[in-house]
N, C-alpha and C positions, 0 to 999 in steps of 0.2 A: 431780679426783682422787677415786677412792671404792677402797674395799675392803669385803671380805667376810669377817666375823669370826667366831670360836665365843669365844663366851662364857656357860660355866655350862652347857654341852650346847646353845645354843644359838645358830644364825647368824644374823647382824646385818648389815645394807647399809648404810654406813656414810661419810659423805663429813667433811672437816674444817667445824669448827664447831657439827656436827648435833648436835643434846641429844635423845636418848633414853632409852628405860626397860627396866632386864634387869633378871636376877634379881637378890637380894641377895649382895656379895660381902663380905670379911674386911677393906675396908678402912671407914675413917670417913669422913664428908662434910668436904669439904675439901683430899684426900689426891689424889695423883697416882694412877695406875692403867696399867702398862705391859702393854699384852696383845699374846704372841706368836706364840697362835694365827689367824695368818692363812693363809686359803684362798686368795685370789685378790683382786690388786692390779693397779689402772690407772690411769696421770694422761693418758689422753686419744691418747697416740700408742703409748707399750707396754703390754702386758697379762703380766703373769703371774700365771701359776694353779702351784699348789702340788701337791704330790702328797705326805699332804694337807696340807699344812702349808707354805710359802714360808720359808725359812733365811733367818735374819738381819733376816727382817723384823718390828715393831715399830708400834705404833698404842699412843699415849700418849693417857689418856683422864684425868679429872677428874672426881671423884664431888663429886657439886652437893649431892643430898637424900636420905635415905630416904622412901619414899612407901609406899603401901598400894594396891595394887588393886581392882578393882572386886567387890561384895561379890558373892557366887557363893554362893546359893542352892540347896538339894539335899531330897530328898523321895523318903520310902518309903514304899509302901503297899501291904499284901494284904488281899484281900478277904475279907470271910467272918470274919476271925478277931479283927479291932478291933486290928492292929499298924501304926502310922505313924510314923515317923519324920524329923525333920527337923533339919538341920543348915545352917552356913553357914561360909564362910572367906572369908579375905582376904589374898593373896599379898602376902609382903614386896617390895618392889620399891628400884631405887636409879636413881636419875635421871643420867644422866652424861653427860659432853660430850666431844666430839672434839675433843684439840686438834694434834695432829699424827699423819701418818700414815709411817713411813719404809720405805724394803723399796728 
C-alpha cells in the first residue's frame, strides 16, 4: 500500500511505516498529523488517482523530530569592483512517520 501526498507545496511517495523528512509544520514532536491532501492512492489491486485531491481520504502521520538540513552554502562575486558576498542557510525540517493510510 503507498500513496502520493502534498505536504507544505510539496509531493511525497509515501508507504506505511516509512519515516521521512518534509518541511516544518505547526505541530510538535510527538503529536499526531492527519494529512488530506492526497493525490493518488493504491494497496496493490485498486488505484485511485484524485482530481486533484481523493475525498475522504486520510494518511495519519506522527512528527518524531525536528531536524535541520544540510547546510547550503551561497557566494557573490563581481569582478573589478572588490564586492563578494557570502552567506549560508539551513532548512528547518521535521522528521515523520507513516502510520496509517485510509482512502
Amino acid at each position: 500500500m503507498f500513496a502520493i501526498i502534498e505536504l507544505k507545496g510539496k509531493q511525497h511517495t509515501i508507504r506505511e511505516n516509512l519515516i521521512f523528512l518534509s518541511e516544518l509544520t505547526e505541530k510538535d514532536p510527538g503529536s499526531e498529523l492527519v494529512i488530506d491532501t492526497v493525490l493518488m492512492a493504491s494497496d496493490g489491486n485498486t488505484t485511485k488517482i484524485g482530481t486533484p485531491y481523493i475525498p475522504n481520504a486520510k494518511v495519519k502521520v506522527l512528527v518524531l523530530e525536528n531536524v535541520k538540513g544540510p547546510k547550503i552554502r551561497g557566494f557573490k562575486y563581481k569582478r573589478k569592483t572588490g564586492y563578494s558576498k557570502r552567506w549560508g542557510h539551513r532548512q528547518a525540517l521535521q522528521k515523520l512517520k507513516v502510520l496509517d493510510i485510509m482512502f
